[in-house]
C-alpha positions as CSV (number, residue, x, y, z in Angstrom):
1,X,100.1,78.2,86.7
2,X,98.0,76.3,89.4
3,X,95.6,78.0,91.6
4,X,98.0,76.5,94.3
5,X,101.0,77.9,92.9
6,X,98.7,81.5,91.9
7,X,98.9,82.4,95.5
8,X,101.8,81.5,96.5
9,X,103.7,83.8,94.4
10,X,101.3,86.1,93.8
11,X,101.9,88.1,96.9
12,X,105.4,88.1,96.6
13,X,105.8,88.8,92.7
14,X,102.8,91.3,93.1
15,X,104.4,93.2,95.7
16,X,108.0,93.5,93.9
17,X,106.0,94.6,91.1
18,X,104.3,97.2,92.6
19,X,107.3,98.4,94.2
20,X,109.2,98.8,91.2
21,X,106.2,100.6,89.4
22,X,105.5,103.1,92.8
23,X,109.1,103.8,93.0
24,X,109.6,104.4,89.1
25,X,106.4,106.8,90.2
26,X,108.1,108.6,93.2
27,X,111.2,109.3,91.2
28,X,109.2,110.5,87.8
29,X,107.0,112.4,90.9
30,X,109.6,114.8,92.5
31,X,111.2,115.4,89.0
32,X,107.4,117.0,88.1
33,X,108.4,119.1,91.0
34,X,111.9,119.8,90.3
35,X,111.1,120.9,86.8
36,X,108.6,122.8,87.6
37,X,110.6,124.7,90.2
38,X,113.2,125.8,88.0
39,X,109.8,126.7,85.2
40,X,108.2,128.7,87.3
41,X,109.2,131.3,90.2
42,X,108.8,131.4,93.5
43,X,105.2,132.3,94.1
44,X,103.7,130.2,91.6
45,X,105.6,127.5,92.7
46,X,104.2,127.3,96.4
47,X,100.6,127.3,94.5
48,X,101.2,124.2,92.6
49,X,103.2,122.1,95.7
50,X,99.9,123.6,97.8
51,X,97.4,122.4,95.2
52,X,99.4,118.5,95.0
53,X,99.2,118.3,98.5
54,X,95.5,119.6,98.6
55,X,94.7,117.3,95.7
56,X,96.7,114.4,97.5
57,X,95.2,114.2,100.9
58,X,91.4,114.6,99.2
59,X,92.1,111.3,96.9
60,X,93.3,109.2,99.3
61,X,90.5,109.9,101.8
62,X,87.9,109.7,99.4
63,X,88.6,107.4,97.2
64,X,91.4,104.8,98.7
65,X,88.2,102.9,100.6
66,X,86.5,101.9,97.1
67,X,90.3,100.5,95.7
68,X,90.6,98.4,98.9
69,X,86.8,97.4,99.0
70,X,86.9,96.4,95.3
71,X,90.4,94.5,96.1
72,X,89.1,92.5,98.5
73,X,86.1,91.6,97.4
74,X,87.5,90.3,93.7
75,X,90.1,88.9,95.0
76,X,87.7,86.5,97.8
77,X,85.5,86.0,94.7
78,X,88.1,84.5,92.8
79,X,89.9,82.5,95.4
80,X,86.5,81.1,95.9
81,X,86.4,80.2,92.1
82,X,84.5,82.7,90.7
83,X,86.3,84.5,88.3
84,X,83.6,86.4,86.4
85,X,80.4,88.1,87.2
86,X,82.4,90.3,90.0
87,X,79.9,92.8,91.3
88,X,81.0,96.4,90.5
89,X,77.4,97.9,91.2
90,X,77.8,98.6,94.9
91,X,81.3,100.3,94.7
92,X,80.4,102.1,91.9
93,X,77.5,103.9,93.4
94,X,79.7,104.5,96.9
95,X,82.6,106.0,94.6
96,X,80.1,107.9,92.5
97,X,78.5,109.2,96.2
98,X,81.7,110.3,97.4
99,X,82.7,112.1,94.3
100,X,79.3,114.2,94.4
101,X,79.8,114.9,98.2
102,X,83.2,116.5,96.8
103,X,81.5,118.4,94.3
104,X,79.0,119.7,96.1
105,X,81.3,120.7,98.9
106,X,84.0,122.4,96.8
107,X,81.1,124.1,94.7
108,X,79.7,125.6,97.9
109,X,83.3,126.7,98.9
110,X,84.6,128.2,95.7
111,X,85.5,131.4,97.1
112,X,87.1,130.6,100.2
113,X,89.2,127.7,98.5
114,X,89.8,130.1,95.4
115,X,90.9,132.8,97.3
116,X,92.5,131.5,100.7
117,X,94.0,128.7,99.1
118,X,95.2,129.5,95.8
119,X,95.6,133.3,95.9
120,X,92.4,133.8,93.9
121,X,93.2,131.7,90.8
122,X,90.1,130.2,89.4
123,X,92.4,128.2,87.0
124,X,93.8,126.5,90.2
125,X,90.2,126.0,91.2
126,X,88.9,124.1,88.7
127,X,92.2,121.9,88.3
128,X,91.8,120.3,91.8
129,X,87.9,119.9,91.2
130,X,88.6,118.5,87.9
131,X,91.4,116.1,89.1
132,X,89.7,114.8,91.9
133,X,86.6,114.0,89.9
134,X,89.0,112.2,87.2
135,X,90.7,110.2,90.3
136,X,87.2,108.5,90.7
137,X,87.8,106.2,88.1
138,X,91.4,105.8,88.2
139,X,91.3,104.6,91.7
140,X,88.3,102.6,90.7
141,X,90.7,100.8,88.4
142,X,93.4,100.1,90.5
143,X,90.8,98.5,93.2
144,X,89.6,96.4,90.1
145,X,93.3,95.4,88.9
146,X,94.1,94.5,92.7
147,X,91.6,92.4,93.0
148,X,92.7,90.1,89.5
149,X,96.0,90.6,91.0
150,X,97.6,91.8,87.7
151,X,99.7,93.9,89.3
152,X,102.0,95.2,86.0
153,X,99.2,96.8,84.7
154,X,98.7,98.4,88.5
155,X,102.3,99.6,88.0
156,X,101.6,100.8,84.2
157,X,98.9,102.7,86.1
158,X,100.2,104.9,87.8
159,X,103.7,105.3,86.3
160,X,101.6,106.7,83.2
161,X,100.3,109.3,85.8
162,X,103.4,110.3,86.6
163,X,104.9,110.4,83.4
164,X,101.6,112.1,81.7
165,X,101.8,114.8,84.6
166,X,106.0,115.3,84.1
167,X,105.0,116.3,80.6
168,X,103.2,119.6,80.9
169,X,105.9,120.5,83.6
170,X,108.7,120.1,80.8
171,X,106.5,121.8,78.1
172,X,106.6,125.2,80.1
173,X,110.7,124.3,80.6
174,X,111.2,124.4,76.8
175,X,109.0,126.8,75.9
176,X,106.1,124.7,74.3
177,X,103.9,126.2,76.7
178,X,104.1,128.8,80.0
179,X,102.9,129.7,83.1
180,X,101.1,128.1,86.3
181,X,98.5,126.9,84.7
182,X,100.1,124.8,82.2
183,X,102.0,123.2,85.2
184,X,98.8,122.5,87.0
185,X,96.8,120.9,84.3
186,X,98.9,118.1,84.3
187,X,97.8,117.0,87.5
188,X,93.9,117.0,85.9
189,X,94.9,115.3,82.8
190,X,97.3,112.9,84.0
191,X,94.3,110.6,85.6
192,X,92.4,110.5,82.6
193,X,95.6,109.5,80.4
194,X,96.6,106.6,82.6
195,X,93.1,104.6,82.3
196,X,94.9,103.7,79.0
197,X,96.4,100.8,80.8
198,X,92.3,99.4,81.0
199,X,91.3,98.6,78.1
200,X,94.6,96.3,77.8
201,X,93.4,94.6,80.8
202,X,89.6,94.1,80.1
203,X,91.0,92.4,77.0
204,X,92.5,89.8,79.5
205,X,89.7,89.0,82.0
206,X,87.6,85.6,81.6
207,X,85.0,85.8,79.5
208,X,81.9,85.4,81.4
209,X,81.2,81.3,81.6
210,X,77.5,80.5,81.7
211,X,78.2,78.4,85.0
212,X,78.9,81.3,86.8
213,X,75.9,83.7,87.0
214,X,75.9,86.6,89.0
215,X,73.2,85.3,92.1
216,X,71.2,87.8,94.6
217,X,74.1,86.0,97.1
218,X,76.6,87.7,94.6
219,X,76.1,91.2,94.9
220,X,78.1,93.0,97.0
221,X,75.4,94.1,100.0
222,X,75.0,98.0,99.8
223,X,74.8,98.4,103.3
224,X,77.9,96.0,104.2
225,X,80.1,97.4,101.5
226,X,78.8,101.3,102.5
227,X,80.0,100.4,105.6
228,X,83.2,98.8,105.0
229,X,84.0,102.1,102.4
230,X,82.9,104.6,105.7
231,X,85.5,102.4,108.2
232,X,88.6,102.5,105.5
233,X,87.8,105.9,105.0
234,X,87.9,106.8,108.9
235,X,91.4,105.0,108.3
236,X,92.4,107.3,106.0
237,X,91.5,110.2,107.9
238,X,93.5,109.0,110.9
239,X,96.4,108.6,108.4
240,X,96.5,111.5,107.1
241,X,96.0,113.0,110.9
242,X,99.0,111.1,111.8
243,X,101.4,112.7,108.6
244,X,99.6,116.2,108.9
245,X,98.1,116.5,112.1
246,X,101.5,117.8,113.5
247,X,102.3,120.0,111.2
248,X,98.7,121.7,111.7
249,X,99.3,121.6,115.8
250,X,103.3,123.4,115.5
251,X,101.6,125.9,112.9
252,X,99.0,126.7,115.5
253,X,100.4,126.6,118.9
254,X,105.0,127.3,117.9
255,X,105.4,131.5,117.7
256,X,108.3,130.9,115.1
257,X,105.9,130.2,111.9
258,X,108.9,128.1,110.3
259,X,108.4,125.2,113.2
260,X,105.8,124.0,111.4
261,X,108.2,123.6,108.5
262,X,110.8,121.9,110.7
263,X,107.9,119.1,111.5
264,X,107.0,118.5,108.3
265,X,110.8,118.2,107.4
266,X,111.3,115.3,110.5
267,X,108.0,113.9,109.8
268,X,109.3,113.5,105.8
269,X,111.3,110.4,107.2
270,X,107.9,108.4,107.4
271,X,106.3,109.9,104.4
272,X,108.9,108.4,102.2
273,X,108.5,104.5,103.2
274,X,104.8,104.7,103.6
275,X,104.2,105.6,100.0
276,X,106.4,102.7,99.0
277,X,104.4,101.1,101.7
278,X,101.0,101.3,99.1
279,X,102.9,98.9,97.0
280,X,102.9,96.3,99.4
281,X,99.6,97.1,100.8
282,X,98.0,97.0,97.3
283,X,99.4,93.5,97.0
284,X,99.1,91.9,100.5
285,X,95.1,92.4,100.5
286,X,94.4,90.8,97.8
287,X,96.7,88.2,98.7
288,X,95.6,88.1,102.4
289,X,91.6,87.9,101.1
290,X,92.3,85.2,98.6
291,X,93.7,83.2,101.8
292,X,90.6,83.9,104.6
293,X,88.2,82.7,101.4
294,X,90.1,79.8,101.1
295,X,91.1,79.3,104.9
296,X,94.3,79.0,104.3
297,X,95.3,80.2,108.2
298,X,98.6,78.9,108.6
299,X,99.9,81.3,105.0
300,X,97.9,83.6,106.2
301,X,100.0,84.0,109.7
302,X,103.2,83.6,108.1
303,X,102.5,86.5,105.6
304,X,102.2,89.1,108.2
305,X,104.7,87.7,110.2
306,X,107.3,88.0,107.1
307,X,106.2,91.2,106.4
308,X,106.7,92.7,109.8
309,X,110.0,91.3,110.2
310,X,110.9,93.0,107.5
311,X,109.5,96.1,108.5
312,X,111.4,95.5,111.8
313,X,114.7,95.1,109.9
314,X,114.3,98.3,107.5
315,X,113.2,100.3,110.8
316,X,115.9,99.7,112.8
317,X,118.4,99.9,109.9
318,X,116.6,103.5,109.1
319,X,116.9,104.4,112.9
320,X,120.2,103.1,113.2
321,X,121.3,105.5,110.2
322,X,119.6,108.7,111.7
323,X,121.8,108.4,114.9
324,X,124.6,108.4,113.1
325,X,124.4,110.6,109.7
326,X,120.7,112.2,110.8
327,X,121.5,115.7,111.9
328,X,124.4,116.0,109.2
329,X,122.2,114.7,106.4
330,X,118.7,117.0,107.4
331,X,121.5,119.9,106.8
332,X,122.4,118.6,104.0
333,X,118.4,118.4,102.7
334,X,117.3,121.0,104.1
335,X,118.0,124.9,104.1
336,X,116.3,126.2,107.4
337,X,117.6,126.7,110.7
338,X,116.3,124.2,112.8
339,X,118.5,121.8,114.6
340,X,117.5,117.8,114.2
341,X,118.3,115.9,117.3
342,X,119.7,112.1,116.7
343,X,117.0,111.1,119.3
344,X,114.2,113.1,117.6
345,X,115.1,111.2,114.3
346,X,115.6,107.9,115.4
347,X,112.3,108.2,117.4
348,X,110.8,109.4,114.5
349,X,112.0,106.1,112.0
350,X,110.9,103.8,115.1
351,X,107.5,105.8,114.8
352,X,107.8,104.9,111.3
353,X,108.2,101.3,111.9
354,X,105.6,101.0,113.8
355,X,102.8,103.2,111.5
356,X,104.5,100.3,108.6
357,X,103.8,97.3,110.5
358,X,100.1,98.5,111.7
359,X,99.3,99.5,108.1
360,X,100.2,95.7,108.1
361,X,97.6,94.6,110.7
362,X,95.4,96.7,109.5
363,X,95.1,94.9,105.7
364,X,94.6,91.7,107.9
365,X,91.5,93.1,109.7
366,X,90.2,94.4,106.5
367,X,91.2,91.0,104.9
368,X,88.6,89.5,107.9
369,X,86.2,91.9,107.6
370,X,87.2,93.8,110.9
371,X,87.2,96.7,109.2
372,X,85.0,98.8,112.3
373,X,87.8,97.9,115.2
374,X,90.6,98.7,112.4
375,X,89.1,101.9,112.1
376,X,88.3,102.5,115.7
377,X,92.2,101.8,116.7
378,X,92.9,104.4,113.8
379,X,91.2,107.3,115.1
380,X,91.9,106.4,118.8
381,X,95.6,106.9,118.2
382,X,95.1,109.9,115.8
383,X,93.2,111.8,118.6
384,X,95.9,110.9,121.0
385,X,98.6,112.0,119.0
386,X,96.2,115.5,118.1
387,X,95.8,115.9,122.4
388,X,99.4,115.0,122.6
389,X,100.4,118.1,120.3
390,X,98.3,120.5,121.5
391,X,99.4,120.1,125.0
392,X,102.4,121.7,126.1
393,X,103.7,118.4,127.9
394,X,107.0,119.0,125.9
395,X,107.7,122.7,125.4
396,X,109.9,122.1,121.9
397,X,107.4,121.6,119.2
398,X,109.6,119.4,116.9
399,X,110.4,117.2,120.0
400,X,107.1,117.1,120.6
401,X,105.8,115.9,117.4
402,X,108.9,113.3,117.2
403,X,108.1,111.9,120.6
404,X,104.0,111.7,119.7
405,X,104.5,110.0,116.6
406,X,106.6,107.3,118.1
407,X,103.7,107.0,120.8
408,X,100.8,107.4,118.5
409,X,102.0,104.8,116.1
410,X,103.0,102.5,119.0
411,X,100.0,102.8,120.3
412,X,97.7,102.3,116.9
413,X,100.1,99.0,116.2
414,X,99.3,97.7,119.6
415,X,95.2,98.0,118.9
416,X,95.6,96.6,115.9
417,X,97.8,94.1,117.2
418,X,94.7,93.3,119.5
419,X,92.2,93.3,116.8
420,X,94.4,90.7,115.0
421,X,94.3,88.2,117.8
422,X,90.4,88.4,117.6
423,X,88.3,85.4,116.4
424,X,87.5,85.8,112.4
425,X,84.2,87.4,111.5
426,X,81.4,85.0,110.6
427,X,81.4,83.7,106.4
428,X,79.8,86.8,104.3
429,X,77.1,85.5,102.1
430,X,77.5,88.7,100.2
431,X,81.1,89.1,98.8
C-alpha cells in the first residue's frame, strides 16, 4: 500500500477497528461485573465497582497524556518519512514521573484510602496501587501502537484486558477460587497479561535503516513534550469533572443521598458513547498528525467535518429516542425511584453530542500542537459546569445536572470550536 493510499484509509479502517475491539471490550467489561455480582454478595460487591471506578478515573488522568503524546509524535515522524529511530526517552521519563507521583501519594495515604475507601481491606489497597503502576506500560503501548497506526493489535490490547480480567471473576463463580480478593486481582493482572500483544508488534516494526539516525533535532524536547503531557492531562481532569463532577455536587448539596445515584444514572447516557468515542479518538490523531506533517489541509478539514456530522446524526438519533422511550426505558434499567423527565434526557444526549464533537476538536488542536488553549477551554467549561451545580439556580438536582451538562459541553465545543479556527502553530523542530 502507498503512503498516499496509507492515510487515506488508515483513519477510516483504524477507527472501525478500534471500534470493534473497544466494543468487544465494553461487552466482555460489564460481564466482569455481572459475574462478579452474582460471585460475590452485596457488600463486597460495592468494593470492587468502588475500586474499578477509583482505578478508572486515576489511569486516564495519569496516564492518557503519554498514549496521545506518543501517538502524535510517531505518527508526525512517520508521515514525515521517518519510520525508525522514534524517540521514546522523553515519554518514558514523563510516564515513569507520573507513576512515582502516584506512588508516593497513595503510599502517604494508605490509611485513609484503605480504610475510607475500601472498608479497611489492605488486599484492595495494594490491587489499585499495583494496577495502576502495571497501567504505566500498557498505556505506554497503546500510545506506541497508535502512533504505527496498527490498530488490530491496539484492539488485541485491550480486549486481552478484558478477557484476562473476566477470568478471575468466573474462577470464584465455579469454585476454582473465592472471595473479594480473587475478583479484584484480575484488575492488577489483567494489564500485565495484555502487553502480550507487544512483542507480536515489535516483530513488525522497520528495522532501523542506517539513513535514518536518531539527530539532537529528533528527540522529543523534554520541556515541549512535559508540557504537552501536563495540558492533556488538565484535559483529562476536566473530563472526568464533566462525567463525575455532578455526581460529587448532588451527593453534597441533594438531602435525599440516592440523588446522587439518579445523576450518575442520567449522566450514564454520555458515559456509554464516549468510551466508544476512545476508539475513534485513538484513530483520528494519529491520522489527523500524519496530515499537519504532511500539510495535507484540505483532508485534514474534511476529517473533522465527517466526523462531526456523524456525531450530529447519532446525537440527535439518541435524543430523538429518549423523548420517546426515555422515561419507560430508565424504569426499565434502573430500580430507584427517581422520575427521568424526556427533556432531562434529551438535554442530556444533546450534552452528549456536544462533549463527542469537542473531544473532536480537541484531537485537532492536539494534532496542531494547541494543546495549552485545548486545555484552557477544558477546564473553563468544567469550572462552569462545577459553579453551575453548586448553585441553587435550579432547585431539582437531576435537572440541574441535565441542564449544566448540555451547557457545559456547549460551551467547551464552542472554545474549541474557536481554538480550531486559529492559525497553525509554527513547524516543531523537535517531534
Amino acid at each position: 500500500m502507498s503512503a498516499t493510499q496509507e492515510k487515506r484509509s488508515g483513519y477510516g479502517a483504524g477507527a472501525k477497528i478500534l471500534s470493534i475491539g473497544i466494543a468487544s471490550t465494553g461487552v466482555v467489561t460489564f460481564a466482569y461485573f455481572s459475574v462478579a455480582s452474582y460471585a460475590l454478595n452485596d457488600v463486597d460487591y460495592k468494593s470492587i465497582s468502588l475500586l474499578w471506578s477509583v482505578l478508572f478515573v486515576i489511569v486516564s488522568v495519569i496516564y492518557r497524556p503519554i498514549e496521545q503524546l506518543l501517538s502524535r509524535t510517531i505518527a508526525d515522524r512517520r508521515a514525515r518519512g521517518l519510520h525508525t529511530g522514534h524517540p521514546l526517552r522523553t515519554p518514558l521519563l514523563i510516564q515513569a514521573g507520573f507513576a512515582l507521583a502516584f506512588l508516593v501519594i497513595a503510599l502517604a495515604l494508605k490509611g485513609p484510602i484503605q480504610d475510607d475507601l475500601f472498608d479497611g481491606s489492605a488486599a484492595l489497597y495494594w490491587v489499585l496501587v499495583v494496577a495502576v503502576l502495571a497501567y504505566a506500560a500498557s498505556y505506554f503501548a497503546r500510545g506506541w501502537l497508535a502512533g504505527h497506526q496498527w490498530f488490530g493489535f491496539y484492539g488485541g490490547l485491550v480486549f486481552m484486558e478484558a478477557s484476562s480480567r473476566l477470568l478471575f471473576a468466573v474462577a470464584v463463580a465455579i469454585g476454582i477460587a473465592s472471595g473479594q480478593t480473587a475478583v479484584a486481582m484480575g484488575m492488577a493482572a489483567a494489564p500485565f497479561v495484555s502487553l502480550v500483544v507487544v512483542p507480536w508488534a515489535f516483530a513488525r516494526r522497520p528495522k532501523v535503516a542506517a539513513a535514518e539516525p536518531e539527530s539532537d533535532e529528533e528527540v522529543l524536547d523534554l520541556a515541549r513534550g512535559g508540557r504537552f503531557a501536563v495540558a492533556v492531562l488538565c484535559i483529562m481532569l476536566a473530563e472526568q469533572t464533566l462525567l463525575n463532577g455532578g455526581v460529587l455536587a448532588a451527593d453534597i448539596n441533594a438531602t435525599d443521598a440516592a440523588v446522587a445515584g439518579y445523576v450518575f444514572n442520567a449522566l450514564l447516557i454520555a458515559r456509554a458513547p464516549l468510551q466508544l468515542f476512545q476508539a475513534v479518538q485513538g484513530s483520528l490523531l494519529p491520522h489527523l498528525a500524519g496530515l499537519e506533517a504532511t500539510e495535507g489541509r484540505a483532508d485534514f478539514n474534511k476529517a473533522i467535518k465527517i466526523t462531526i456530522l456523524a456525531i450530529a446524526g447519532f446525537a440527535g438519533a439518541v435524543a430523538l429516542g429518549l423523548l420517546i422511550l426515555g422515561p419507560f426505558a430508565m424504569s426499565i434499567l434502573f430500580d430507584d425511584n427517581a422520575t427521568y423527565g424526556r427533556l432531562g434526557l434529551a438535554a442530556v444526549a444533546i450534552g452528549m453530542g456536544a462533549h463527542l464533537a469537542a473531544g473532536t476538536l480537541n484531537q485537532a488542536a492536539l494534532a496542531r500542537d494547541h494543546a495549552g488553549l485545548a486545555a484552557a477551554a477544558w477546564l473553563v467549561s468544567a469550572a462552569v459546569f462545577v459553579a453551575w451545580m453548586l448553585l441553587d439556580v435550579v432547585s431539582d438536582a437531576l435537572t440541574r445536572a441535565e441542564v449544566g451538562y448540555l451547557g457545559a459541553a456547549s460551551l467547551l465545543c464552542a472554545l474549541l470550536a474557536v481554538v480550531y479556527r486559529r492559525p497553525d502553530a509554527p513547524p516543531a523542530t523537535a517531534t
